[in-house]
Backbone bond lengths (Angstrom), bond angles and torsions (degrees), N, CA, C in turn:
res aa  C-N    CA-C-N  psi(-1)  N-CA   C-N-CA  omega(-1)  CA-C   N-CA-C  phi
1 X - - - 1.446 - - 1.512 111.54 -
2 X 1.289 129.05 15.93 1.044 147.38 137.69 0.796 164.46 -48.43
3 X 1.896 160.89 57.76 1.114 138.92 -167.43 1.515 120.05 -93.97
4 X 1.162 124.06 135.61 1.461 136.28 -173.61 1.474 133.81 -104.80
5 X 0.684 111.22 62.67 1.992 114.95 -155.89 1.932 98.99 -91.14
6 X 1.120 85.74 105.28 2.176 107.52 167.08 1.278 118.86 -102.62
7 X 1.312 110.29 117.39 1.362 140.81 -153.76 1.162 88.84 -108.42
8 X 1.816 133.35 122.27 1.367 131.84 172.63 1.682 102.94 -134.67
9 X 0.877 116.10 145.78 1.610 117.09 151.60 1.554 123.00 -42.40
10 X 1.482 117.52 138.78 1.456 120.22 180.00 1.505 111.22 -60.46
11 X 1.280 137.19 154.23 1.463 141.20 -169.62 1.195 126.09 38.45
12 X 1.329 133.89 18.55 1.418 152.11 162.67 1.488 103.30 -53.60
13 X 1.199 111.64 -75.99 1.607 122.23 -155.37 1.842 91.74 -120.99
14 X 1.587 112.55 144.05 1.108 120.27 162.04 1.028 113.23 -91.13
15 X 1.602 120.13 179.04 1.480 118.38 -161.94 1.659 91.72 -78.91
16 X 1.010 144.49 -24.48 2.003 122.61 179.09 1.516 83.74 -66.30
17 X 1.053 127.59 -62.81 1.657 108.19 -163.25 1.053 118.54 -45.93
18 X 1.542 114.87 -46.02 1.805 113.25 -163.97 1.611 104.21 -66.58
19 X 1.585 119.82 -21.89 1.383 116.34 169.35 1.089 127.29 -78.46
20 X 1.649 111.31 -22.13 1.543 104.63 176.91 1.550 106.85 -79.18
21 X 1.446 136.05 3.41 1.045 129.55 -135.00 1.732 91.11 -128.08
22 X 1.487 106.77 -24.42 1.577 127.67 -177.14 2.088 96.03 -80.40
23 X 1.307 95.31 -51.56 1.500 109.03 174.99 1.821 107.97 -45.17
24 X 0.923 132.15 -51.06 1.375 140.10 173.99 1.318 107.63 -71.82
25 X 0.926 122.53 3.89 1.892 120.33 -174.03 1.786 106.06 -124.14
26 X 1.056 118.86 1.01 1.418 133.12 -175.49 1.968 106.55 -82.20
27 X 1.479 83.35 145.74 1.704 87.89 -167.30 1.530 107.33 -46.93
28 X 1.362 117.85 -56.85 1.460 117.06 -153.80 1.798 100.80 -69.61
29 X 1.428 123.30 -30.32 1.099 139.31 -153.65 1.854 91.61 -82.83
30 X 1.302 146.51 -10.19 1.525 141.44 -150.56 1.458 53.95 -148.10
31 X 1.435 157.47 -87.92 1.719 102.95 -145.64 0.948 121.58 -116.55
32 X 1.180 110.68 58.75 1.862 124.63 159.07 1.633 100.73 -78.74
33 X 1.564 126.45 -18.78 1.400 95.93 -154.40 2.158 91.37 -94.87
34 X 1.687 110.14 19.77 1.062 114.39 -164.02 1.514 81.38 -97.58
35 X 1.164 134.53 -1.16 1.412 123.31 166.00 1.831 96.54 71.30
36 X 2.022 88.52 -148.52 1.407 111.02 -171.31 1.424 112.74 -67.02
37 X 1.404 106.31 -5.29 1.334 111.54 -169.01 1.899 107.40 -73.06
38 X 1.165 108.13 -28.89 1.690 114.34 -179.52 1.301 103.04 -91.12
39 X 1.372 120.51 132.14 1.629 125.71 156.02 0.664 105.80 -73.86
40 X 1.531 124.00 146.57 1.686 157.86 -156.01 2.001 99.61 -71.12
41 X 1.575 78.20 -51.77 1.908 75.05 -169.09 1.438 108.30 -64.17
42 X 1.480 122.60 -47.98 1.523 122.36 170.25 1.587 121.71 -34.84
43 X 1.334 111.49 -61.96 1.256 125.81 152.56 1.588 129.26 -21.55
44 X 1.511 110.98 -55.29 1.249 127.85 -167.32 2.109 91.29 -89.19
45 X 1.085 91.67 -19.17 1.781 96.62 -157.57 2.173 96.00 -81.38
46 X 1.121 98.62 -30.93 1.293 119.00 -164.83 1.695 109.15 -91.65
47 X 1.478 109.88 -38.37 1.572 104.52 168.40 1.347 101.22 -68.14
48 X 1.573 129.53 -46.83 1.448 106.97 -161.57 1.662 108.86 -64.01
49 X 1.307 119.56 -21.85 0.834 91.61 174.78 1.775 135.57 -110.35
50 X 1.382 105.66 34.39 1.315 131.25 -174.23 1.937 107.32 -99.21
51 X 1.501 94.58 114.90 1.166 106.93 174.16 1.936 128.72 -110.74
52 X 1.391 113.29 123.13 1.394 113.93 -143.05 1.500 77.99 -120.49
53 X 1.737 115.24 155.92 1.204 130.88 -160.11 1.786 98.76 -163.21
54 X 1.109 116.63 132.84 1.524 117.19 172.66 1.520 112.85 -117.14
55 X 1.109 144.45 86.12 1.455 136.11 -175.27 1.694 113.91 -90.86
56 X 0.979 119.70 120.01 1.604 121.24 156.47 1.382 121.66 -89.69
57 X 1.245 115.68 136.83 1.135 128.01 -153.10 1.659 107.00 -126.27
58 X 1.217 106.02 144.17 1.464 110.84 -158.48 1.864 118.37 -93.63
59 X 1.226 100.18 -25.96 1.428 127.50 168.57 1.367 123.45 -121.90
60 X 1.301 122.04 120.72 1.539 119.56 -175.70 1.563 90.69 -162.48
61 X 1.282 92.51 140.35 1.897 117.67 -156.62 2.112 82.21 -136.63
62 X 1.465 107.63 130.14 1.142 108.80 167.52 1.501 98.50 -149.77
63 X 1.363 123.71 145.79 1.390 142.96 -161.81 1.641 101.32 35.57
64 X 1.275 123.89 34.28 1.201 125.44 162.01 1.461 108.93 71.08
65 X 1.564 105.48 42.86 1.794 130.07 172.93 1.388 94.89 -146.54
66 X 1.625 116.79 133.60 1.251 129.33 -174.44 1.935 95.43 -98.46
67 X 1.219 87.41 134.89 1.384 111.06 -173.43 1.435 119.07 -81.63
68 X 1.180 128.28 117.27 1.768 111.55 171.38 1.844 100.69 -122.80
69 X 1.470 101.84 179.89 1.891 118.76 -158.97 1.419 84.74 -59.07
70 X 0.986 160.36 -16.11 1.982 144.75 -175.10 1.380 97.46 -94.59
71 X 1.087 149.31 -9.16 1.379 131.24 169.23 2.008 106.32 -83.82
72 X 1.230 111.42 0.50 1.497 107.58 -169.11 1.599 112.43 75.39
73 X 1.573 86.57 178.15 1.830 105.60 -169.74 1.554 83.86 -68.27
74 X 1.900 92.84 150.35 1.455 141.21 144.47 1.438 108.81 -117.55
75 X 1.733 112.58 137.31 1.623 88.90 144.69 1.508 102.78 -133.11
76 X 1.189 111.27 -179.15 1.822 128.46 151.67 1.369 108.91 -110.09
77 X 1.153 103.37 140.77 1.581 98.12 166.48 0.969 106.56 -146.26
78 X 1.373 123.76 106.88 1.652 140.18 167.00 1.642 108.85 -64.97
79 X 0.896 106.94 137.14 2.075 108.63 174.42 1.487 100.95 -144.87
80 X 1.577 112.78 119.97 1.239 118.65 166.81 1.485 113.05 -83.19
81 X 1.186 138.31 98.06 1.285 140.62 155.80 1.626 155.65 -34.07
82 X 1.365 84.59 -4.48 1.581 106.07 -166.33 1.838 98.97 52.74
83 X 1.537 112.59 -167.38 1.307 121.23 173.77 1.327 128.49 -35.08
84 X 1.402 116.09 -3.04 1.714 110.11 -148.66 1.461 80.26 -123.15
85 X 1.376 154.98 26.65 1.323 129.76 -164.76 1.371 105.07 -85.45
86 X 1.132 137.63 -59.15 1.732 134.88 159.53 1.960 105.55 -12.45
87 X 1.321 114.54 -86.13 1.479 136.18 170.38 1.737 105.31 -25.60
88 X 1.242 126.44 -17.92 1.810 129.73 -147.29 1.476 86.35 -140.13
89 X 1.335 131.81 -38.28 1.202 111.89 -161.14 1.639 142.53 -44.32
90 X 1.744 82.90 -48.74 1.800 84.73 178.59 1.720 120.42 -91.61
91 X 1.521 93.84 -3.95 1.959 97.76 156.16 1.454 112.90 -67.94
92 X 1.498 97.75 -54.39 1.678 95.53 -162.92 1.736 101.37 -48.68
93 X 1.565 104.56 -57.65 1.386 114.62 -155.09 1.511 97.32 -71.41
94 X 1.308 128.97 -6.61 1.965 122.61 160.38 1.447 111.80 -76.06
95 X 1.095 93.82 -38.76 1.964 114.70 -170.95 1.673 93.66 -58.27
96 X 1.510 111.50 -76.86 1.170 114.33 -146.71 1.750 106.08 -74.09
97 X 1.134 123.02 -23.53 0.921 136.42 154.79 1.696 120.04 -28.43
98 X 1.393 93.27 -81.05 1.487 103.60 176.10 1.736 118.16 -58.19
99 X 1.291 98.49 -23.45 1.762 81.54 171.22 1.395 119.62 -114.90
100 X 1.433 120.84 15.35 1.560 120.34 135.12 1.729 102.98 -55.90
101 X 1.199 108.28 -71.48 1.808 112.75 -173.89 1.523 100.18 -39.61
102 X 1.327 148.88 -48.50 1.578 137.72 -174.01 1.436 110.21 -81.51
103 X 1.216 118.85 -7.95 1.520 112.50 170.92 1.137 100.28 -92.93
104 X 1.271 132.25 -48.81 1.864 134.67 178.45 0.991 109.79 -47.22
105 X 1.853 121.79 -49.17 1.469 133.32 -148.44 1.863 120.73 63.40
106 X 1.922 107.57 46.42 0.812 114.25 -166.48 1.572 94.14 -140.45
107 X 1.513 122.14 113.56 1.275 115.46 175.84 1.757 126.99 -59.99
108 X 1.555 95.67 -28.12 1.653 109.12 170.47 1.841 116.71 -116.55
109 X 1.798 107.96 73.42 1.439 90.50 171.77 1.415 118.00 -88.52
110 X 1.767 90.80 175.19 1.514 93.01 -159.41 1.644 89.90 -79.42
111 X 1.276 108.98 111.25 1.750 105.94 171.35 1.536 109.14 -127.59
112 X 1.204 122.51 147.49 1.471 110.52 158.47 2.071 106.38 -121.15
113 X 1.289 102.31 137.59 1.618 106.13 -175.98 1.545 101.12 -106.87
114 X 1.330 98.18 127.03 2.163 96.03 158.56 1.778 100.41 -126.26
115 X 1.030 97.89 108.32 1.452 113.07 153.70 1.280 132.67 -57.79
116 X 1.229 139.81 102.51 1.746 120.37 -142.47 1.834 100.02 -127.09
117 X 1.131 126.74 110.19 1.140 107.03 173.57 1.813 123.10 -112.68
118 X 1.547 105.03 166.69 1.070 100.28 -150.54 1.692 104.96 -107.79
119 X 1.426 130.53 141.35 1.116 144.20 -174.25 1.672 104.92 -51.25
120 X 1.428 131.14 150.99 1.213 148.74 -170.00 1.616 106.65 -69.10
121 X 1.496 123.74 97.50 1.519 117.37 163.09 2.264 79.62 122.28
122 X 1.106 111.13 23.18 1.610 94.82 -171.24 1.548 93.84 -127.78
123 X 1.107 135.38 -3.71 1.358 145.58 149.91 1.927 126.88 -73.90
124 X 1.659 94.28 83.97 1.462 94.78 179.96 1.986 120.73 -79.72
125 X 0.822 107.78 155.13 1.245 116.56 168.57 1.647 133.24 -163.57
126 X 1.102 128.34 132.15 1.426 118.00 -157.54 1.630 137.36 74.78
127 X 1.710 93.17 2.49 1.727 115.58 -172.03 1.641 111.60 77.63
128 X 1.817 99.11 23.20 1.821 85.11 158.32 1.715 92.71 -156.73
129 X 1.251 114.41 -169.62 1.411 120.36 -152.34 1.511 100.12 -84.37
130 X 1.134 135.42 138.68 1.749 110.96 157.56 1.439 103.84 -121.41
131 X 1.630 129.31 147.01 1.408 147.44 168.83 1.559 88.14 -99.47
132 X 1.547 92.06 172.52 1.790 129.00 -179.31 1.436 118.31 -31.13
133 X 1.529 104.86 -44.58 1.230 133.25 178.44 1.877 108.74 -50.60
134 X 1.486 103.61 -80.63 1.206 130.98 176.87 1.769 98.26 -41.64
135 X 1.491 120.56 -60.48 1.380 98.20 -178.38 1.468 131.18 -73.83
136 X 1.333 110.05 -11.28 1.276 132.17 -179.60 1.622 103.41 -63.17
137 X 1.366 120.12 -53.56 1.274 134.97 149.39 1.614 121.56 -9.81
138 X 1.335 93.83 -82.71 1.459 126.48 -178.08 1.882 89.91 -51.66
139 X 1.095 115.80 -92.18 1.569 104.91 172.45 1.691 134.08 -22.75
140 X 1.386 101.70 -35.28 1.771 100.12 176.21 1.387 111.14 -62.37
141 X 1.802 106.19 -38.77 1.421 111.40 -147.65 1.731 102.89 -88.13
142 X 1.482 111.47 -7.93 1.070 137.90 -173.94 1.695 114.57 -87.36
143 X 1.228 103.98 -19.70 1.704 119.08 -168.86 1.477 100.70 -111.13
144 X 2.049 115.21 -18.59 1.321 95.70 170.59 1.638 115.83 -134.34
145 X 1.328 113.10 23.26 1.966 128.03 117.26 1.256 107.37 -55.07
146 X 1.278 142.74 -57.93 1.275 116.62 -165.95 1.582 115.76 -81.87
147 X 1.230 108.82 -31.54 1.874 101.39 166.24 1.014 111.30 -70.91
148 X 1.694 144.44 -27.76 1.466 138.26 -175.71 1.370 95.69 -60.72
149 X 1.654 107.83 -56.88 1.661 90.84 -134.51 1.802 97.43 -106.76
150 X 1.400 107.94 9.93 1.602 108.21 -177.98 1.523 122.26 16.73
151 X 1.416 113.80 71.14 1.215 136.40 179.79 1.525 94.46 -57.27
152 X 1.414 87.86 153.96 1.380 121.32 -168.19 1.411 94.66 -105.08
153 X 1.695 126.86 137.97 0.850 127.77 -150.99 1.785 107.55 -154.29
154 X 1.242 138.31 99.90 1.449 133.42 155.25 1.464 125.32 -2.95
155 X 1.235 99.94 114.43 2.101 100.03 175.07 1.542 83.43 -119.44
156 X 1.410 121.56 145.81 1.628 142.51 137.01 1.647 101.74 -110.11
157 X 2.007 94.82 118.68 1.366 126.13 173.01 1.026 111.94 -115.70
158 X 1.286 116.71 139.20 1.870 132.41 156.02 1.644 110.61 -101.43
159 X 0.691 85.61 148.55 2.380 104.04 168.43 1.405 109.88 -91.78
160 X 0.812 171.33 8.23 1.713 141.93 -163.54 1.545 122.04 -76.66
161 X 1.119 96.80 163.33 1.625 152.83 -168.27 1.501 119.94 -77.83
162 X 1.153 141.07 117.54 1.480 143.15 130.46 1.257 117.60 -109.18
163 X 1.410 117.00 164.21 1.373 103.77 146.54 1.659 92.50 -139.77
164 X 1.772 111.87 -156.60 1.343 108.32 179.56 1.719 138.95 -63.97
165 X 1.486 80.42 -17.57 1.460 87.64 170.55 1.376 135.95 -95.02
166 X 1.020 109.47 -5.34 1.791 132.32 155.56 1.294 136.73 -66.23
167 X 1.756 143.92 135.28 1.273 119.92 175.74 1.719 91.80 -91.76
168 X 0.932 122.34 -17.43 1.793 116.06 -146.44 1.414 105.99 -124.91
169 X 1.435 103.48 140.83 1.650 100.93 -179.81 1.255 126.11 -96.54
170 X 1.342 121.71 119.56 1.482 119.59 -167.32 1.589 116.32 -93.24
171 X 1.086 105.09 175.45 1.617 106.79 -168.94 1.826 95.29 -88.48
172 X 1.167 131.14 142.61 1.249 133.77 179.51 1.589 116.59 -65.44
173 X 1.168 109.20 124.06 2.116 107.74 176.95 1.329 101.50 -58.61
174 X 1.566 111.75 160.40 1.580 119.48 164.47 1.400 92.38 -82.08
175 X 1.154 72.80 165.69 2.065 107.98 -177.11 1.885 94.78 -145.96
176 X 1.750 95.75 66.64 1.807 102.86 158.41 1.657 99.81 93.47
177 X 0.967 109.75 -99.86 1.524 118.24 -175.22 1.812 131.25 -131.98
178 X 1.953 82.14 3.10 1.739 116.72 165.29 1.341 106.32 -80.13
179 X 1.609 117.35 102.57 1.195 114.45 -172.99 1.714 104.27 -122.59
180 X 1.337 127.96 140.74 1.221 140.76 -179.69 1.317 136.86 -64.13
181 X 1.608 98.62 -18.80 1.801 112.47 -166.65 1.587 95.10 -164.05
182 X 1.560 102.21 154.24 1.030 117.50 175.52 1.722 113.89 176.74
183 X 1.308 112.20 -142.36 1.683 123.17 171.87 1.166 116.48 -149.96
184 X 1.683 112.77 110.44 1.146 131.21 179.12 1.529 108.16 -88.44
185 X 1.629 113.79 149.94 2.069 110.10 -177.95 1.496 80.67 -130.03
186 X 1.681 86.21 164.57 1.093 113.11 174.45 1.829 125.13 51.47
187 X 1.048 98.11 71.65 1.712 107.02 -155.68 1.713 86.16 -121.91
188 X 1.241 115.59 164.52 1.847 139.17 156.82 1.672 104.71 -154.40
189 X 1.590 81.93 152.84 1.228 94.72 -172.77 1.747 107.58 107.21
190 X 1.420 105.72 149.20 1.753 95.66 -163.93 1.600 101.26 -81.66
191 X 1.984 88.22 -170.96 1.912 86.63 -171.77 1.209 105.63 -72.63
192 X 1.474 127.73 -33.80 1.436 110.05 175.84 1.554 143.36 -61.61
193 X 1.369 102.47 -14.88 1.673 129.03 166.77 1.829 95.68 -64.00
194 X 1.859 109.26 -59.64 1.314 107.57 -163.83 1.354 108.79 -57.95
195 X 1.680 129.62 -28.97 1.517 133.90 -137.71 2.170 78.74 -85.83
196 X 1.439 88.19 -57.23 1.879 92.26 -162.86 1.761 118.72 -53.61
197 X 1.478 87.95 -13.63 1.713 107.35 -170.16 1.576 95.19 -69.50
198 X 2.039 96.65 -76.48 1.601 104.65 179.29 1.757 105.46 -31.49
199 X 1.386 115.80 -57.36 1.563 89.08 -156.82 1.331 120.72 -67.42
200 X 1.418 117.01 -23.59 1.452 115.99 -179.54 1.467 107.93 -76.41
201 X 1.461 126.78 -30.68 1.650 108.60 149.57 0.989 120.98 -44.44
202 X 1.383 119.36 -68.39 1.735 110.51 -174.89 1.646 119.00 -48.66
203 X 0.821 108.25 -40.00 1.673 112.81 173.58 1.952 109.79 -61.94
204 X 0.971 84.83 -31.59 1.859 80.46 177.26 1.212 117.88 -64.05
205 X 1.715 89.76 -55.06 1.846 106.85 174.37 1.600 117.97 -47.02
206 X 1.207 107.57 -48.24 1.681 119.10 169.07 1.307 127.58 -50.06
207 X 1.504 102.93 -41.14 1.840 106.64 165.83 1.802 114.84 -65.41
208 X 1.306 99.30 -48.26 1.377 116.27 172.02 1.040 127.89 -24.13
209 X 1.237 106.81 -87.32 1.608 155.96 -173.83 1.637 127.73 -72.83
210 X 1.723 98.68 -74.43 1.649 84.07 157.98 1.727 96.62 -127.06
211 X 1.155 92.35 129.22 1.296 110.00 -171.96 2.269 122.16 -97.94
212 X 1.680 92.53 -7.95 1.094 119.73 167.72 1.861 108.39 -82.67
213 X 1.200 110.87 -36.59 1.883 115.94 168.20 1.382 100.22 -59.94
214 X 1.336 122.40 -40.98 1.700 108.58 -148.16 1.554 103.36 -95.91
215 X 1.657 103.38 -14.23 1.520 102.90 -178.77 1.530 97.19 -86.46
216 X 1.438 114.61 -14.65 2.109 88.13 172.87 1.607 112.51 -74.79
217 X 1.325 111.13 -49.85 1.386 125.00 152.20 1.351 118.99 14.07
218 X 1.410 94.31 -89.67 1.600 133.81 166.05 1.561 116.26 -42.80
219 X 1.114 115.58 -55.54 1.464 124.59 -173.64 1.385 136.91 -126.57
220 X 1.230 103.97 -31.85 1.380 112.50 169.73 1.563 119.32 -110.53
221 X 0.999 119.81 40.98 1.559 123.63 178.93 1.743 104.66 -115.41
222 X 1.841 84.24 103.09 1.797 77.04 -158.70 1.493 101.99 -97.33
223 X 1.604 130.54 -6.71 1.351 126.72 152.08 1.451 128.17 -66.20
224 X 1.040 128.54 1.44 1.891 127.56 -175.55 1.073 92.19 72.00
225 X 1.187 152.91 70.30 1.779 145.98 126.20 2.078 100.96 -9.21
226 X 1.692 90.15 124.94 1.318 92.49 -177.46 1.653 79.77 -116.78
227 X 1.200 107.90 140.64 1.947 120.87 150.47 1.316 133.01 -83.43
228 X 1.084 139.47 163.40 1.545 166.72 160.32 1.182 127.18 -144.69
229 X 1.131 116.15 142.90 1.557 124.43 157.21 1.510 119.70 -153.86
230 X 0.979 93.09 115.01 1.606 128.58 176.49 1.441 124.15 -73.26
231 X 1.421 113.85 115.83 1.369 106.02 -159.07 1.593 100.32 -128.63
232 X 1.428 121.86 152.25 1.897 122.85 -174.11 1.471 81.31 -116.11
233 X 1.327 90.57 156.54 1.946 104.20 159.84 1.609 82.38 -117.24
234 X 1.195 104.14 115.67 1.520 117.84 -177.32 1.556 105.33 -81.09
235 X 1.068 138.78 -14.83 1.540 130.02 173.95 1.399 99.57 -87.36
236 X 1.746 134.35 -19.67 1.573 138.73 -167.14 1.720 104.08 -62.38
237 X 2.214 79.35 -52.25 1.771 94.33 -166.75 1.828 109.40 -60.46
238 X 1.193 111.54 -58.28 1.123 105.64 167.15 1.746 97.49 115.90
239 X 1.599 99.25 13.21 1.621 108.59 -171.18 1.789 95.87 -97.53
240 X 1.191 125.19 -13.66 1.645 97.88 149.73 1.561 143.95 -73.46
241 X 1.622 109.99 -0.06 1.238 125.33 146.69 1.695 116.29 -57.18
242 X 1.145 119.82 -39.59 1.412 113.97 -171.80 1.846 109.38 -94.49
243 X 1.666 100.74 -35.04 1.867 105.50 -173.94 1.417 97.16 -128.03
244 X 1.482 131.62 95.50 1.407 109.61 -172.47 1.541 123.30 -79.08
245 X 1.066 107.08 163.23 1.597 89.20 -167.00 1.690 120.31 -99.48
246 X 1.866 97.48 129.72 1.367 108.31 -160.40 1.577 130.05 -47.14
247 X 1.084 123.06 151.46 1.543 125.13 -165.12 1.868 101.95 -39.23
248 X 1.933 105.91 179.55 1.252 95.86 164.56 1.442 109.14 -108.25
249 X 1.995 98.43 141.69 1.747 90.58 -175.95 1.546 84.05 125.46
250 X 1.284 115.18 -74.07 1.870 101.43 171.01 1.838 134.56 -19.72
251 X 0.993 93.97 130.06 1.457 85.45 172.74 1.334 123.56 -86.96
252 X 1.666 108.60 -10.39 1.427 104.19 176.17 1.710 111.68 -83.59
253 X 1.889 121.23 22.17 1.336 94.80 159.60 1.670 115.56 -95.01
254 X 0.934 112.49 -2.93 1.491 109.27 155.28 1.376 132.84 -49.84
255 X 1.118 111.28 -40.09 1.745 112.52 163.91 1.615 112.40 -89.67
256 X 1.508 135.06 15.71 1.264 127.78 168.61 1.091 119.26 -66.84
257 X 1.381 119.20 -39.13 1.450 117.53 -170.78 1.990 100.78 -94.25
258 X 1.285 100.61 13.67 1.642 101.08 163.46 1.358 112.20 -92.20
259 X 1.353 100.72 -26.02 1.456 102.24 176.68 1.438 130.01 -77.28
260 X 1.163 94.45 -39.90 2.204 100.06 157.36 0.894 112.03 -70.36
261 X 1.345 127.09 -3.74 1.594 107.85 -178.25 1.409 107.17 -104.64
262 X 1.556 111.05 -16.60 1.369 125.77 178.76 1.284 111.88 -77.36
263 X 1.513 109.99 -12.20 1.572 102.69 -157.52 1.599 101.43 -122.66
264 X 1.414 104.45 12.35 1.748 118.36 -178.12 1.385 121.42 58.77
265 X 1.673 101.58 25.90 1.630 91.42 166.66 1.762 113.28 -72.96
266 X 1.184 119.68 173.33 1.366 127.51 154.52 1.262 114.25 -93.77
267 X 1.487 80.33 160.98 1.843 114.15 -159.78 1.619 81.73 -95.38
268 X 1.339 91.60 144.04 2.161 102.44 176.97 1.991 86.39 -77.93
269 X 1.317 120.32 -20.24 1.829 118.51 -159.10 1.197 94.23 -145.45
270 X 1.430 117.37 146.24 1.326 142.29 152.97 1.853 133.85 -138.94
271 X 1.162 115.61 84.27 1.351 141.54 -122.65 2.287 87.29 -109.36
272 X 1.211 109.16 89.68 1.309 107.65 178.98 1.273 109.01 -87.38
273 X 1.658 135.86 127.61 1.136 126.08 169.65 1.919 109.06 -122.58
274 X 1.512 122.27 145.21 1.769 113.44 -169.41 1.443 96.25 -81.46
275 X 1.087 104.43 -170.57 1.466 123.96 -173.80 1.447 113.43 -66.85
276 X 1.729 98.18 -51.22 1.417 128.72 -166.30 1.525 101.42 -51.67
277 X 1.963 116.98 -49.05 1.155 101.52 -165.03 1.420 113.83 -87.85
278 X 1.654 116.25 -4.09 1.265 120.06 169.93 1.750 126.06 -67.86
279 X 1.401 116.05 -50.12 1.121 130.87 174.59 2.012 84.26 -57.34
280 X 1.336 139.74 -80.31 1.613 135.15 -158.66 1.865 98.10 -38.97
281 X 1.692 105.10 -55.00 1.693 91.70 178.01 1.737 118.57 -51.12
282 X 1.546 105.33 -49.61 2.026 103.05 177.75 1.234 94.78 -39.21
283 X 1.628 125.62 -83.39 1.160 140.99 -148.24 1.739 108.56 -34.91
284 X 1.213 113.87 -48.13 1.408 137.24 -160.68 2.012 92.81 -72.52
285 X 1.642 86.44 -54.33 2.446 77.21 -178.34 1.322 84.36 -83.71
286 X 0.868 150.98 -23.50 1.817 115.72 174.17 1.066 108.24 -62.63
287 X 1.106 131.54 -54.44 1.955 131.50 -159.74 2.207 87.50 -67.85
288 X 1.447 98.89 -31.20 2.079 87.89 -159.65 2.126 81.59 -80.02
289 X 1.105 123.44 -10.18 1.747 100.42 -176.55 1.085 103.10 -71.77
290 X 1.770 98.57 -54.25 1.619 107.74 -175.47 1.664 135.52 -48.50
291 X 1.576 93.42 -33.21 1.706 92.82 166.07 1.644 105.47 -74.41
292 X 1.277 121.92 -28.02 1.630 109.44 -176.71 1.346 125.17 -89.32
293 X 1.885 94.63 15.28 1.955 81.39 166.35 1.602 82.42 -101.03
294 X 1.800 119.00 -57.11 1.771 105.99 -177.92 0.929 112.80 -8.52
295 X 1.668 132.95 -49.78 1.630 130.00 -152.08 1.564 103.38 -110.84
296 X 1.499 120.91 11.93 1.142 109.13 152.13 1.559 117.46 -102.51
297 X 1.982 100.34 -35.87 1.153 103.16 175.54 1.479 123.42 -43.85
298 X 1.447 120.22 -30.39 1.118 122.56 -155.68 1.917 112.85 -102.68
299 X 1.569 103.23 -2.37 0.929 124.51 -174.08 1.809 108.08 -79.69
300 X 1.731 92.45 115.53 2.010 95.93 168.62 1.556 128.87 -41.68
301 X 0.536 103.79 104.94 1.630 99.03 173.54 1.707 109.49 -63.68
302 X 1.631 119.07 139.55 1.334 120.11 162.44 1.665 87.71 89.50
303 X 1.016 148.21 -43.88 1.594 159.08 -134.55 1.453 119.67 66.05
304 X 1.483 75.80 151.43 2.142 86.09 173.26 1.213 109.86 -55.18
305 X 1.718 98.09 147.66 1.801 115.18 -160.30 1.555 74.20 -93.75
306 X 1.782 115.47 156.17 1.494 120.45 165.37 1.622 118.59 -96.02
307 X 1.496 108.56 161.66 1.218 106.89 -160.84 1.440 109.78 -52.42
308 X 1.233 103.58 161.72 1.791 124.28 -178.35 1.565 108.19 -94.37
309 X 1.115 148.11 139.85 1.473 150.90 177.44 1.448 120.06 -121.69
């Protein structure tokens, strides 16, 4: 219920920028940072219908000095609001604000926001007019599709690593075909369910698989290795509009969630676990493998012959 029109200077931003920059201006993407406070279906109900536009402009005169690409970004950003623009204003214009500044890497850009809203019966949709009523509508039916049918929904997760001697958290190395991050489909259940899930997979795989990783883990990790995993609801961010995300079976979804992380979106989850309770989970599937070879080792082959008389 949106329109978004960004007004930039000519040769400022190339066209990947002006998309990553459209990507941050997308309905669901300005209210993710509203958290639990937005229902999913509203959310989902409100990007589809949010339309984002980047224009560069060839002439632009400000304080009555014409501007060219060496003075840096300007923007405008006009946002039509439907009915609510009063009610939205000083979110949108905090919101949108702040994520011009994280794409720049400038806590104060030069932006100016007008929030514009539109008079009652002047919002078409479907080829006829709708008022408060009508969208109010559209929102109920939207809040109970998404509780009926709890769509299944894409997370891209990473793993990383500190320990004490580190400031920064890195993404975890493979160990063979034990890999740390990637893109999981068709998932339910929130990101923090998904983040605690991924790691206790990966930890299985590690006992499994390479079993030389899990014994440093275990024993020789003489800084306390702290964990994370960081998880996107990739339909929230709104960054598969700009990079969609690669088939399944690709190897390039392994670097997707390098790429949001490279590109400073937020994670919908951030799931910290210590060392202490990581090494107690190894400890725990090592001792449960080890009883399940005993009980295969020990297992007859062909079956037990019956007694003899």
């Amino acid at each position: 219920m949106l329109f978004v029109e960004l007004l930039v200077p000519k040769g400022v931003f190339d066209e990947r920028e002006r998309r990553r920059l459209a990507g941050r201006l997308t309905g669901a993407h300005l209210l993710a940072a509203a958290g639990g406070s937005a229902d999913p279906g509203v959310v989902e109900l409100l990007n589809e219908l949010t339309h984002v536009v980047v224009r560069e402009e060839e002439v632009w005169n400000a304080g009555g000095h014409l501007l060219d690409a060496a003075q840096g970004p300007r923007y405008i950003v006009n946002v039509i609001a439907g009915m609510w623009g009063t009610e939205m204003s000083d979110y949108l214009i905090s919101r949108i604000t702040s994520e011009l500044g994280e794409a720049e890497g400038n806590p104060e850009p030069q932006a100016v926001v007008h929030v514009i809203s539109l008079p009652e019966g002047a919002y078409g949709l479907y080829g006829r007019a709708h008022g408060p009523s009508d969208v109010r509508q559209l929102m109920d039916r939207a809040v109970r599709s998404a509780r009926g049918e709890a769509r299944a929904r894409p997370y891209a997760f990473v793993i990383e690593t500190k320990d004490s001697q580190e400031r920064r958290w890195s993404w975890i190395v493979d160990f063979g075909d034990v890999v740390g991050r990637g893109v999981t489909d068709e998932l339910r259940g929130s990101p923090e369910d998904f983040a605690r899930a991924a790691l206790d997979s990966y930890l299985n795989r590690l006992v499994e698989r390479a079993p030389g990783a899990a014994e440093f883990f275990l024993h020789e990790d003489e800084h306390d290795t702290q964990w994370r995993v960081q998880v996107w609801d990739i339909r929230a961010t709104g960054y598969d509009q700009i990079c969609g995300v690669p088939p399944i079976g690709d190897l390039a979804r392994r670097q997707y969630p390098l790429t949001l992380r490279s590109e400073r979106i937020a994670p919908q989850a951030i799931v910290t676990v210590s060392g202490e309770v990581v090494r107690n989970t190894l400890r725990a599937k090592h001792a449960a493998q080890q009883r399940a070879r005993r009980v295969m080792t020990c297992k007859p082959v062909g079956g037990a012959a019956g007694p003899s008389h």
